[in-house]
C-alpha positions as CSV (number, residue, x, y, z in Angstrom):
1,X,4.0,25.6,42.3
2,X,5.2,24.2,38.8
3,X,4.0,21.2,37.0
4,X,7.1,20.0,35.5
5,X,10.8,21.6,35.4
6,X,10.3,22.9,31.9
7,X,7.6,25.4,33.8
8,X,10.0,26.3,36.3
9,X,13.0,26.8,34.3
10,X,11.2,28.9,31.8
11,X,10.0,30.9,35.3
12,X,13.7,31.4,36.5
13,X,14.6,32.6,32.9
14,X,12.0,35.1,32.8
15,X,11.9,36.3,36.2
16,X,15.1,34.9,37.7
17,X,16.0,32.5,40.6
18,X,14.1,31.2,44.1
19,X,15.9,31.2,47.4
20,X,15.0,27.7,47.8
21,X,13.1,24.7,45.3
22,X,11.4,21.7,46.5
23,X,11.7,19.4,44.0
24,X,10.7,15.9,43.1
25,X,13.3,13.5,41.5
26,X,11.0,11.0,39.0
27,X,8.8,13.4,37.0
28,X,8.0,13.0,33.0
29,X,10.1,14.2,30.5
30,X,12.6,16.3,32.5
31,X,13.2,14.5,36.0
32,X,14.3,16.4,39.2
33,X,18.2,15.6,38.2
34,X,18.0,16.9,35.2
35,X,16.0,20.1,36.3
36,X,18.5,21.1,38.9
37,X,21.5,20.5,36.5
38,X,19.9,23.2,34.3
39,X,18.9,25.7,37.6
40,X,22.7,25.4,38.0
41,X,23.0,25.8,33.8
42,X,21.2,29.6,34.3
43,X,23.7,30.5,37.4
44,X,20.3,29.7,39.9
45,X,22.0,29.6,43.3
46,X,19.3,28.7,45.4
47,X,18.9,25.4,48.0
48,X,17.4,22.3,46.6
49,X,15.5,20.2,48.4
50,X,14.7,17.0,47.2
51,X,11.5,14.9,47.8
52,X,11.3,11.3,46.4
53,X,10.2,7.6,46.9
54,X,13.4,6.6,45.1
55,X,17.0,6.2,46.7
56,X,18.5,5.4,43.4
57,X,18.9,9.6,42.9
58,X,21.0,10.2,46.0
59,X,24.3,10.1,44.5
60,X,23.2,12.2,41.5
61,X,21.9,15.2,43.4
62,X,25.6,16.0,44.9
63,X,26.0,17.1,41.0
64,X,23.3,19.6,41.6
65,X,24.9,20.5,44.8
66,X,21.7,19.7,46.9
67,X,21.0,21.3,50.2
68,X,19.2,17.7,51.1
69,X,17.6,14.5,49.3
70,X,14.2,13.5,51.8
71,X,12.6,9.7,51.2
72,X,8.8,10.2,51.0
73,X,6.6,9.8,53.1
74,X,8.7,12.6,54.9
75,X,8.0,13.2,58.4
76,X,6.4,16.5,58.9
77,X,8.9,17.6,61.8
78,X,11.8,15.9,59.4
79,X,11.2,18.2,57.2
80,X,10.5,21.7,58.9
81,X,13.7,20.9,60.5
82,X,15.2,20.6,57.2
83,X,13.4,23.8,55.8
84,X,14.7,25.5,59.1
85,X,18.3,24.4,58.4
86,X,18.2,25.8,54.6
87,X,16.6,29.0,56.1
88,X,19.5,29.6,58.4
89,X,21.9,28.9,55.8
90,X,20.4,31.5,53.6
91,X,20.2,34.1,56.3
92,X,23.7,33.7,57.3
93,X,25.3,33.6,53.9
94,X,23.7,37.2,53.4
95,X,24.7,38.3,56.4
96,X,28.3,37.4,55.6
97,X,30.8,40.4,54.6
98,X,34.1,41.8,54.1
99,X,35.5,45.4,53.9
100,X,37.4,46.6,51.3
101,X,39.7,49.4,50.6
102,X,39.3,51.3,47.5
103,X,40.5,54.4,46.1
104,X,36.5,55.7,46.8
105,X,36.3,54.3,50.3
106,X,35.5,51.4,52.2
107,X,33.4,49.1,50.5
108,X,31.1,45.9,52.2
109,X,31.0,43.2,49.8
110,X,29.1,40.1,50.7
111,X,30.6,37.1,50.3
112,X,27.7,35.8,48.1
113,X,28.2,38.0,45.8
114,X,32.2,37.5,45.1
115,X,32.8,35.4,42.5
116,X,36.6,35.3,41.9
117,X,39.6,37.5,44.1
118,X,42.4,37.9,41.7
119,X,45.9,39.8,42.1
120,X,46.5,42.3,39.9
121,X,50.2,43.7,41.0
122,X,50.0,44.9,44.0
123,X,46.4,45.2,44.5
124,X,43.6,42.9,44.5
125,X,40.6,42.9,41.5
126,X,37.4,41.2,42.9
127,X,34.8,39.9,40.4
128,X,31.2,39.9,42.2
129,X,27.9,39.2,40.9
130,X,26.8,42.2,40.0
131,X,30.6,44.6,39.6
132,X,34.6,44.8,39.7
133,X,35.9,46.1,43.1
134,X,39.6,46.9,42.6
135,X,41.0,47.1,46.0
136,X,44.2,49.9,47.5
137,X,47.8,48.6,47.0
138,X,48.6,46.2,49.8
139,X,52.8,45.3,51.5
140,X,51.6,42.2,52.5
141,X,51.0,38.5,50.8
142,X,48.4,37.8,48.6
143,X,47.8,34.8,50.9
144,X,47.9,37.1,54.3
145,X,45.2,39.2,52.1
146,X,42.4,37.4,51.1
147,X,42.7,35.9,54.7
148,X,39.4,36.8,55.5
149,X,37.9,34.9,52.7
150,X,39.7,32.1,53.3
151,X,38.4,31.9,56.7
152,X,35.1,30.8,55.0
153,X,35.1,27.4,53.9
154,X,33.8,28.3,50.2
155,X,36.8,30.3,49.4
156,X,40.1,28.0,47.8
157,X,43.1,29.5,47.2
158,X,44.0,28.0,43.7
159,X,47.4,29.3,42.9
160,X,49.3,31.9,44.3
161,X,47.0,35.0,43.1
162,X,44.1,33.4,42.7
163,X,41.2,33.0,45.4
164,X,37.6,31.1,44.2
165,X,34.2,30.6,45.3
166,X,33.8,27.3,45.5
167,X,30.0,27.4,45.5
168,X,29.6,29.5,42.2
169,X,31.8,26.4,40.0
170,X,29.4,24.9,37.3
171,X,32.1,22.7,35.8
172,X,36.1,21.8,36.1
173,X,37.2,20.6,32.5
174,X,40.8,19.9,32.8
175,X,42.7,22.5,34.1
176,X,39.3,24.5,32.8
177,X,36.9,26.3,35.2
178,X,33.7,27.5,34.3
179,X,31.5,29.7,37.3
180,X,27.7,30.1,36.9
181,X,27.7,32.7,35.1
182,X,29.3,31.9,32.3
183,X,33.0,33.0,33.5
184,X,36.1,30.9,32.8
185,X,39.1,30.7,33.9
186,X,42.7,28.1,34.0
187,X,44.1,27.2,37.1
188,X,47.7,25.2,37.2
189,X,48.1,21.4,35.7
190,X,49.0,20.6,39.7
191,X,46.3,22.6,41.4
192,X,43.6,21.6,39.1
193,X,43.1,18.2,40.7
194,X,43.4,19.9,44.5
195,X,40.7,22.2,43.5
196,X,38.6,19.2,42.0
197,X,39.0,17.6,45.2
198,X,38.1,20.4,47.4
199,X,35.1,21.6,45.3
200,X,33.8,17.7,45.2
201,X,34.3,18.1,49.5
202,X,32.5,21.1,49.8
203,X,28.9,20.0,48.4
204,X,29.1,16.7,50.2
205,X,29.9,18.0,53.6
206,X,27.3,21.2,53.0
207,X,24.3,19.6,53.4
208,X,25.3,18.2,57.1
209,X,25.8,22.0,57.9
């Protein structure tokens, strides 16, 4: 338990980022907005919950990308069923992989973890949390590919060798687009507002998930 953001945020700095935050929207200083805005600032991928008396917020925790925005009092079955929701969401997102063929093997990547799928020639470079994976040469399409990223619903195709994760954009500036961690990259003048579009779609149809 934290007694304001500043505590928290000076917690996820020092120690890193919670699977899930329950946070309150009107708080002093730094309100429950503002505090998820910077969780997203330090790349914190984790749910957020919110808990308030106030419906003013609602709109403004989609920036945050909000798992779910409770009104207080909240119904004790309301929200374990919510709790149990985020849970399952968490589970299966680590459960979720790929294979990939490199020149060392077959490699499992989770999905979590990839960040950006880009081609590189004739093979495929993919930029994950924590490393590069460059994949074997492929025959096929870049498209017929990254098919089975694609099949998940946080992967965009956003030019035609260029696959992102929808869920690790911080910011689109432009034709600018910054990830979590601090990674940039340009996508085409007529893709950029597609990809807007479908990022701004993704966090408000997640929470019903």
């Amino acid at each position: 338990m934290f007694e304001n953001g500043k505590a928290l945020l000076d917690a996820v700095k020092k120690r890193g980022g919670f699977d899930l935050y329950l946070l309150d929207v009107i708080m002093p200083e730094m309100n429950g907005i503002q505090s998820g805005l910077k969780l997203r600032e330090l790349g914190a991928g984790g749910e957020i919950i919110y808990l308030t008396s106030s419906k003013d917020y609602a709109v403004d925790s989609y920036y945050t990308n909000a798992f779910f925005y409770l009104l207080k009092p909240v119904e004790r079955k309301v929200l374990f069923s919510v709790l149990d929701k985020a849970a399952e969401k968490l589970n299966r997102r680590r459960r979720e992989k790929i294979v990939i063929k490199t020149s060392e093997g077959q490699r499992c990547i989770l999905l979590d973890q990839i960040l950006l799928a880009e081609r590189k020639g004739h093979s495929v470079q993919y930029y994950c949390t924590e490393e590069t994976v460059n994949s074997l040469t492929f025959q096929s399409t870049f498209r017929e590919v990254m098919t089975p990223l694609l099949a998940d619903r946080r992967f965009y195709l956003c030019g035609v060798s260029l696959v992102c994760n929808l869920q690790r954009i911080s910011a689109i500036t432009g034709q600018n687009v910054v990830l979590d961690n601090g990674i940039s990259f340009t996508v085409p003048r007529r893709g950029a507002a597609a990809l807007k579009a479908a990022w701004g779609g993704y966090w408000l149809t997640e929470g019903e998930r």
